[in-house]
C-alpha positions as CSV (number, residue, x, y, z in Angstrom):
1,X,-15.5,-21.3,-2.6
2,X,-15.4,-18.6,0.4
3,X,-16.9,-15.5,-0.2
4,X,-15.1,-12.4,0.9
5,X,-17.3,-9.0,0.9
6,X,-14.8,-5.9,0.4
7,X,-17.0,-2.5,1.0
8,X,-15.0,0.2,-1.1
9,X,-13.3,-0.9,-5.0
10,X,-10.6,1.8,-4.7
11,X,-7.2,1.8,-5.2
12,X,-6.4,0.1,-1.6
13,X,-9.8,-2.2,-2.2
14,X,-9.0,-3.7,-5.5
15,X,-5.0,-3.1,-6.0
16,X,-4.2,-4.9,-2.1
17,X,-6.8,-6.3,-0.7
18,X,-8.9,-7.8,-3.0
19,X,-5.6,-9.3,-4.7
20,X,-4.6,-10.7,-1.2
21,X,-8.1,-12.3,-0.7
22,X,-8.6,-14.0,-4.6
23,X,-5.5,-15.4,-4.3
24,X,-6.2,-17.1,-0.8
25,X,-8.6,-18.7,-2.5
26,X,-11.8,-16.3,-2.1
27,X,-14.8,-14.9,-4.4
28,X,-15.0,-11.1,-3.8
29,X,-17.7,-8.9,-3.8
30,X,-16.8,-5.2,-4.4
31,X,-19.4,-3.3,-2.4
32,X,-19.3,0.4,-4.3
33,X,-21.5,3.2,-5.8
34,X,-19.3,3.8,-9.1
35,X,-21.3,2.7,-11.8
36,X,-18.9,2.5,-14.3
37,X,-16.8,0.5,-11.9
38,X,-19.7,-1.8,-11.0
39,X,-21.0,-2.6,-14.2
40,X,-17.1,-3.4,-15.5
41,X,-16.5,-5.6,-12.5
42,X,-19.7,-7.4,-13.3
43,X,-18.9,-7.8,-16.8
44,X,-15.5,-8.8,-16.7
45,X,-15.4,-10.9,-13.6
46,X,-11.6,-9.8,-13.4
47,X,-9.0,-7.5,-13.4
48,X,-5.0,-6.9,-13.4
49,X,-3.2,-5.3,-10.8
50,X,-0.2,-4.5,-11.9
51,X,2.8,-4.7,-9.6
52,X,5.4,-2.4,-10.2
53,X,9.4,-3.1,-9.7
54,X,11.8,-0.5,-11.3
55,X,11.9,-0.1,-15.0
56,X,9.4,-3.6,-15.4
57,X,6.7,-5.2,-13.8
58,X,4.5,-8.4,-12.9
59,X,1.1,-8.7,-13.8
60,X,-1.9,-10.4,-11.7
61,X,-5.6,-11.4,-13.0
62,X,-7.3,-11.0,-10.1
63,X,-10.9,-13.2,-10.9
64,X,-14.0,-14.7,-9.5
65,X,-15.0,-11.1,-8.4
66,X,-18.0,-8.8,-9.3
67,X,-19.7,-5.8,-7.8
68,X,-22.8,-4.5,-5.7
69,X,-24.8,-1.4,-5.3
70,X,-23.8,0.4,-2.2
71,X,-27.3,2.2,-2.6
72,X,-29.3,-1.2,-2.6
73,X,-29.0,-2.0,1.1
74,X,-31.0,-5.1,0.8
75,X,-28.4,-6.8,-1.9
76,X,-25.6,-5.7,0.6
77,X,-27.0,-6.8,3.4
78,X,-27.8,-10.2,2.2
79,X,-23.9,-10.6,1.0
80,X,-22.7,-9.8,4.4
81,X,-25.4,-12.1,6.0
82,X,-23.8,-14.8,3.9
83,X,-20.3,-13.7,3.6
84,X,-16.6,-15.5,5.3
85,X,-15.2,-12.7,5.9
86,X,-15.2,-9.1,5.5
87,X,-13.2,-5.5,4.8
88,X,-13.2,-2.1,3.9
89,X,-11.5,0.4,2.5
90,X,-13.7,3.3,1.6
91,X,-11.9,6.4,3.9
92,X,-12.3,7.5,7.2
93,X,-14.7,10.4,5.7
94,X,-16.7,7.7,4.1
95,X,-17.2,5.0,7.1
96,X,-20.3,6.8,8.6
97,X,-22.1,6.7,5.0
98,X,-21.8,2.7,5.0
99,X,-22.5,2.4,8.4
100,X,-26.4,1.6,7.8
101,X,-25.8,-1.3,5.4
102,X,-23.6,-2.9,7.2
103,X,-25.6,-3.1,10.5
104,X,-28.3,-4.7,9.0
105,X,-26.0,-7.2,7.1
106,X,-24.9,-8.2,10.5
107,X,-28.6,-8.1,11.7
108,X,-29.2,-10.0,9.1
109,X,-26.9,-12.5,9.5
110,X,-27.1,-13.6,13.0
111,X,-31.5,-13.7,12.6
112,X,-31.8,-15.0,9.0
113,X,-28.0,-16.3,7.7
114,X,-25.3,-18.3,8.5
115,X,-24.9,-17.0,12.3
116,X,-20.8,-17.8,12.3
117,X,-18.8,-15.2,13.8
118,X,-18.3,-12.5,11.5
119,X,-14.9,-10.5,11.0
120,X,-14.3,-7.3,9.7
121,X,-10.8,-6.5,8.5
122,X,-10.4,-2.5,8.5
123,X,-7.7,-1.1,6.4
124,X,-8.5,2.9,7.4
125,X,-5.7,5.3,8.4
126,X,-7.2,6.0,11.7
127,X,-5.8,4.7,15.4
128,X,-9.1,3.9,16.9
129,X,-10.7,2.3,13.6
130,X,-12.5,-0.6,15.3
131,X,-14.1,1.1,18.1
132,X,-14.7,4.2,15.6
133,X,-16.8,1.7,13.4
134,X,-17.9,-0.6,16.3
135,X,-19.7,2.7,18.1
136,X,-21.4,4.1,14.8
137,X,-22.8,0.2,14.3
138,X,-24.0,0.3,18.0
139,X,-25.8,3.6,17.7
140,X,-27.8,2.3,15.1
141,X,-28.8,-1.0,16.9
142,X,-31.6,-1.5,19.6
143,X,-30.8,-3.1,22.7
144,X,-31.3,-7.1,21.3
145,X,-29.4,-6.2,18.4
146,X,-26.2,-5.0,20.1
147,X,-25.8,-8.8,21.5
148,X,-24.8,-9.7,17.7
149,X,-21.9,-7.2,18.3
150,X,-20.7,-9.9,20.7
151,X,-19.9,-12.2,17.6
152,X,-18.0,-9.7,15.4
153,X,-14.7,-8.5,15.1
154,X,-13.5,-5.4,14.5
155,X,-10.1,-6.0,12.8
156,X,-8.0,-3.2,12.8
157,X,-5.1,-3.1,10.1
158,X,-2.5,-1.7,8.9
159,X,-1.9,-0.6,5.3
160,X,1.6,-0.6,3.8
161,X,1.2,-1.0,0.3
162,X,1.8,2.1,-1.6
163,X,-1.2,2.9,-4.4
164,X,-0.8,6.2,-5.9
165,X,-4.0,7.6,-8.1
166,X,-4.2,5.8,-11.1
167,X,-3.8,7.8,-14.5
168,X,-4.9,7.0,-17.8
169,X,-1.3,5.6,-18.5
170,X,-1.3,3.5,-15.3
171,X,-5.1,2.2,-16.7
172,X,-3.4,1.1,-20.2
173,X,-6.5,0.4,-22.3
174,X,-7.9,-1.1,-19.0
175,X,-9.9,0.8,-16.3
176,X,-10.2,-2.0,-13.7
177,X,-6.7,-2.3,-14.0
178,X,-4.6,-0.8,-10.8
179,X,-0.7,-0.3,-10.6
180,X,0.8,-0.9,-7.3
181,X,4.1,-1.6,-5.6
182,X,5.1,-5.0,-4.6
183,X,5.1,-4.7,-0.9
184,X,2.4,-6.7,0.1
185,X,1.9,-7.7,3.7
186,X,-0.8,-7.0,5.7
187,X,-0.5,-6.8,9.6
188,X,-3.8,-7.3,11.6
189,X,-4.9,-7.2,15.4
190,X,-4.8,-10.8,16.2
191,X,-6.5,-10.0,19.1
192,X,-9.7,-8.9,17.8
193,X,-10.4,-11.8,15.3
194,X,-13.9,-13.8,16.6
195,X,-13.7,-16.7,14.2
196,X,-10.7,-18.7,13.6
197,X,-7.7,-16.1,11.7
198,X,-8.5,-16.4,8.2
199,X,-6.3,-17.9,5.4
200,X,-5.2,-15.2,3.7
201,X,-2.0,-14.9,2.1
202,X,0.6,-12.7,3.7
203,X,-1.6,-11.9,6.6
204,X,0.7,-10.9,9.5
205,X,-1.5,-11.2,12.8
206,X,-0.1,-9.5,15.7
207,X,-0.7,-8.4,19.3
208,X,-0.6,-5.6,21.3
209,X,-1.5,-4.0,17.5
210,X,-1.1,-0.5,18.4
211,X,2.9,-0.6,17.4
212,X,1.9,-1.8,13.4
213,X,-0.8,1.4,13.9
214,X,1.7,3.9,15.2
215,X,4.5,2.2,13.4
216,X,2.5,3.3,9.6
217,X,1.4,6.6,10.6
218,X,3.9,8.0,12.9
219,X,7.2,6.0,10.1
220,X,5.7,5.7,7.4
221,X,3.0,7.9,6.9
222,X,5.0,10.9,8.1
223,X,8.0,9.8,6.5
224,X,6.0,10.3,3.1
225,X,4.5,13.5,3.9
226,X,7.5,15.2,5.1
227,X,9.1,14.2,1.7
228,X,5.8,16.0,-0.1
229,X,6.3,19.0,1.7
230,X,9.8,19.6,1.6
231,X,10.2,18.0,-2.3
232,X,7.1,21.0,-2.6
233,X,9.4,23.7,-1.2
234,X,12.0,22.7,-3.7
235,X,9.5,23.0,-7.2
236,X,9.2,19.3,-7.0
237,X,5.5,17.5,-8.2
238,X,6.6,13.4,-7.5
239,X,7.4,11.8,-4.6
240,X,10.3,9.7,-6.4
241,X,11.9,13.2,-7.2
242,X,11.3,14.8,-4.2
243,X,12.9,12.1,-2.6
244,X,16.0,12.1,-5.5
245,X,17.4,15.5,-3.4
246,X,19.7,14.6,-0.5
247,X,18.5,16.8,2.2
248,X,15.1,15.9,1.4
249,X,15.6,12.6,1.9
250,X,18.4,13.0,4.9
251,X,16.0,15.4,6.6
252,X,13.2,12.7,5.9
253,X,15.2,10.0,6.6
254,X,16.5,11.6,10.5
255,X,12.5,12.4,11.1
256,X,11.5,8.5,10.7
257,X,14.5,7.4,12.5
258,X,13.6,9.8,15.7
259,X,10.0,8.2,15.9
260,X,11.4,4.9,15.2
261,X,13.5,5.5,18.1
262,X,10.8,6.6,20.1
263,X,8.3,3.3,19.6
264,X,11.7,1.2,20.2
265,X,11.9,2.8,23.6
266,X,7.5,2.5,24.1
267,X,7.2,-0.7,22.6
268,X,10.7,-2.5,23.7
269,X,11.1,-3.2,20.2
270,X,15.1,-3.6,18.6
271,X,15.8,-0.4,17.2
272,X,17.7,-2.5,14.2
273,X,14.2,-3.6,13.0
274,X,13.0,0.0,12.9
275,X,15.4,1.6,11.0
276,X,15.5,-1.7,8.4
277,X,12.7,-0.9,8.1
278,X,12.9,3.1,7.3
279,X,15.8,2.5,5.1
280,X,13.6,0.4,3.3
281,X,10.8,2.8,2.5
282,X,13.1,5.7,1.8
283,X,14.1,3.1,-1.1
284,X,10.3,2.9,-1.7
285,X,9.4,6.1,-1.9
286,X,12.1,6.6,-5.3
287,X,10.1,4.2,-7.2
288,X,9.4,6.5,-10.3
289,X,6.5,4.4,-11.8
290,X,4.4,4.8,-8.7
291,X,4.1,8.8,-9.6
292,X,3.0,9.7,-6.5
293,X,2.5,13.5,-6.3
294,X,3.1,15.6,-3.3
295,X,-0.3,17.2,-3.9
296,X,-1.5,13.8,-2.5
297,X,0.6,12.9,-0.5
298,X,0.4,16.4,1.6
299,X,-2.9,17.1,1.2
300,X,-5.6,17.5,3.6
301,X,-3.4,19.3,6.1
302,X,-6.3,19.6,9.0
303,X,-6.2,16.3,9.1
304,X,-2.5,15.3,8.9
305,X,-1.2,17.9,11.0
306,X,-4.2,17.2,13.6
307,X,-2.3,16.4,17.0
308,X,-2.6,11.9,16.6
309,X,-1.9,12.4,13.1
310,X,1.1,11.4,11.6
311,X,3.1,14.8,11.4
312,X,2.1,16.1,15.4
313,X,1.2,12.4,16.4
314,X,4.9,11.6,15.7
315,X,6.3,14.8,17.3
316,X,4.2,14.0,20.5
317,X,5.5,10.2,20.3
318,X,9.1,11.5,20.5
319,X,8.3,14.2,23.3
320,X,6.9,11.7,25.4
321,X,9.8,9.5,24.9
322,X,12.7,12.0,25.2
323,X,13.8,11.6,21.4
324,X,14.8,14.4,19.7
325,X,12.7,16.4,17.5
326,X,14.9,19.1,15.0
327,X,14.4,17.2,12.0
328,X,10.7,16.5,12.3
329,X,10.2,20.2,13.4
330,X,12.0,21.3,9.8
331,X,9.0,18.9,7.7
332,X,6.7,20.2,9.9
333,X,7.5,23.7,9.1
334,X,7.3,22.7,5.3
335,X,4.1,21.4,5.9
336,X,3.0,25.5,6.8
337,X,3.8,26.1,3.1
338,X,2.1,23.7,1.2
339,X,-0.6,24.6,-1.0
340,X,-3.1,22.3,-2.5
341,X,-5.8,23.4,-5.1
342,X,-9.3,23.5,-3.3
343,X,-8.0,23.6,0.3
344,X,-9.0,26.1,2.7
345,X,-5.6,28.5,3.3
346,X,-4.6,29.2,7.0
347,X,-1.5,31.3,8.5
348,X,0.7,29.2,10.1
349,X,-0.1,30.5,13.3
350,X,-3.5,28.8,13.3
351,X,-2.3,25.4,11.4
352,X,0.0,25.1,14.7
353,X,-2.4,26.5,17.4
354,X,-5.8,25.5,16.5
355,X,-5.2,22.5,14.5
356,X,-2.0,20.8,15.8
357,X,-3.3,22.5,19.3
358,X,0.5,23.3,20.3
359,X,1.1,26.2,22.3
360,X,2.5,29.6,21.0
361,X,4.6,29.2,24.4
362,X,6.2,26.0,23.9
363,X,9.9,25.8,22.9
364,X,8.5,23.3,20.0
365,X,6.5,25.6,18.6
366,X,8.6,28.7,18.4
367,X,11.6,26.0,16.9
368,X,8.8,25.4,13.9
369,X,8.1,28.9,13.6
370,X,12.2,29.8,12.9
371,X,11.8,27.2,10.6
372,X,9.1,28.1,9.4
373,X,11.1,32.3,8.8
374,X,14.1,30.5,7.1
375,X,11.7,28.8,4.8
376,X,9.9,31.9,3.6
377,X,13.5,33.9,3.2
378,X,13.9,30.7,0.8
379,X,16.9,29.7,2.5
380,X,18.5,26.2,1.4
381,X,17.8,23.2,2.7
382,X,21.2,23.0,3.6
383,X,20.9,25.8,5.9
384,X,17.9,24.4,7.7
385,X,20.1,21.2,7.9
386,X,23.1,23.1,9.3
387,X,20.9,25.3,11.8
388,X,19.6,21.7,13.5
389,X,23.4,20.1,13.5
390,X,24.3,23.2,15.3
391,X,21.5,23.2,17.7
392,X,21.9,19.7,18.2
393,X,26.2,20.6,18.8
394,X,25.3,22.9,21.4
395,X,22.9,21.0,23.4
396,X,25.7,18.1,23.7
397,X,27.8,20.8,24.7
398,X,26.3,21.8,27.6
């Protein structure tokens, strides 16, 4: 049987990828420092993701799996040395704490193991994953060492699969167990595979791989946190309820299609495709057994309104490509609201400056900040809705 080595037994590790990689036929070894999770996965030798569709769901026994040490280099090492293939899904925060193990499992592996090419799928919300992880690798090899580089890829991909935290009622008696939705492809950079593209089910290789990057963070990763901060505005704790209001979900709905317009136009990609594709999550995003919460979805507002995030990221997409940006600017100036337990405050005036690093003299800036005024008069939605329809009347009249 082929042995697949997955570093992080998270949500995104266990509920997608792992599921994806047992049922092409591998043995997976959950590389993790949770010892509760550990010790479970090495006693049960399985778990159930549960896949979630409306009012019912499918189950899967996900098996042949077990769990090592992140702390015990030497055992981690050793499974890499030996491993067909590899992943993670820890965090971007995370990836410079396993950094040292997996240099010397690829040390390891091309002096003592099986010395095949070695690929590393990387299912991180960052543009830039591969060369991110490649360069921390490389700082932490001699000279020699950084040949072995030569025979390992550094697969970026691209996560689609919604997994929301998983509650106590989500666990159901079982804490290995993971609820998910059913969307479950998984789009890679064909480019940067060095051995032969692995089996795995529902694998969608693809090249130039920058449009599946930008296409989930500046669609659908924006999409989702403009519907957190606006469902906030409105009292609202889910996503799937946030969502349930019509201007949340028209004013969501004409931000995705904007930057759906704009990587039609930078990728020469059919338009139709895009927005089937929007359409589509909006429909995803009201799935009320997920539970999603806007605190989670928003959160960490240094990062997602940092300027290649998705929120700016987007908004700089469409500037570049001459695509309107009203509706993006309203979420935007939602975002400059939200609140999240345990995260620093900042005015708005240094969430846009410093972070998003627009200028205070920039026509887009000054739109967010009106927003931004209607918002704290607690204006309607509706109003914020009608203001861009009659800015957008006006510039078509001239």
């Amino acid at each position: 049987m082929k042995k697949a080595v997955m570093y992080g037994g998270g949500n995104i590790g266990r509920g997608f990828i792992g599921q994806l990689m047992y049922q092409s036929g591998y043995a997976v070894s959950f590389v993790d420092v949770n010892q509760e999770l550990l010790t479970a996965l090495n006693t049960q030798k399985q778990y159930p993701v549960r896949i979630l569709k409306g009012d019912s769901y499918d189950e899967v026994m996900v098996q042949n799996v077990s769990g090592i040490d992140g702390n015990d280099i030497d055992a981690v090492s050793r499974a890499i040395a030996e491993a067909d293939l590899c992943a993670t899904a820890v965090g971007v925060n995370v990836l410079k704490f396993v950094v040292k193990p997996i240099k010397e499992g690829i040390v390891r592996r091309f002096t003592e193991g099986s010395k095949k090419p070695l690929d590393i799928i990387i299912c991180e919300n960052l543009i830039g994953a591969d060369e991110f992880l490649k360069g921390m690798i490389a700082d932490l090899m001699t000279e020699e060492e950084k040949k072995f580089l030569d025979k390992v890829g550094f697969v970026e991909a691209s996560i689609g699969r919604m997994v929301p935290i998983q509650t106590d009622a989500m666990k159901d008696g079982n804490p290995l167990r993971v609820c998910v939705e059913s969307y479950d492809r998984l789009p890679v950079d064909k480019a940067a595979f060095k051995g032969e593209l692995p089996p795995i089910e529902n694998l969608v290789p693809f090249s130039p791989f920058s449009y599946y990057i930008e296409r989930k963070l500046f669609v659908h990763n924006m999409g989702h946190a403009s519907t957190a901060y606006l469902g906030q505005y409105l009292g609202c704790d889910a996503i799937w309820e946030s969502i349930g209001h019509p201007e949340v979900e028209l004013i969501a709905l004409r931000a995705m299609q904007a930057s759906a317009q704009a990587m039609s136009k930078k990728y020469d990609v059919a338009f139709e495709g895009l927005n089937n594709h929007v359409e589509n999550l909006i429909y995803r995003f009201s799935n009320k057994q997920l539970g999603d919460t806007n605190a989670r979805v928003g959160g960490d507002i240094k990062r997602k309104l940092s300027p290649n995030d998705r929120m700016i990221g987007a908004l700089n997409l469409c500037r570049e490509q001459g695509i309107a940006t009203d509706y993006l600017e309203v979420a935007i100036a939602a975002s400059l609201l939200f609140r999240r337990d345990g995260e620093e405050p900042m005015t708005p005036e240094v969430i846009l400056s410093e972070v998003a690093q627009l200028s205070k003299d920039d026509a887009t800036y000054k739109n967010i900040m009106n927003y931004y005024a209607m918002l704290q008069d607690k204006k309607p939605l509706a109003e914020l809705i009608k203001a861009v329809k009659t800015k957008q009347a006006e510039l078509i009249i001239v």
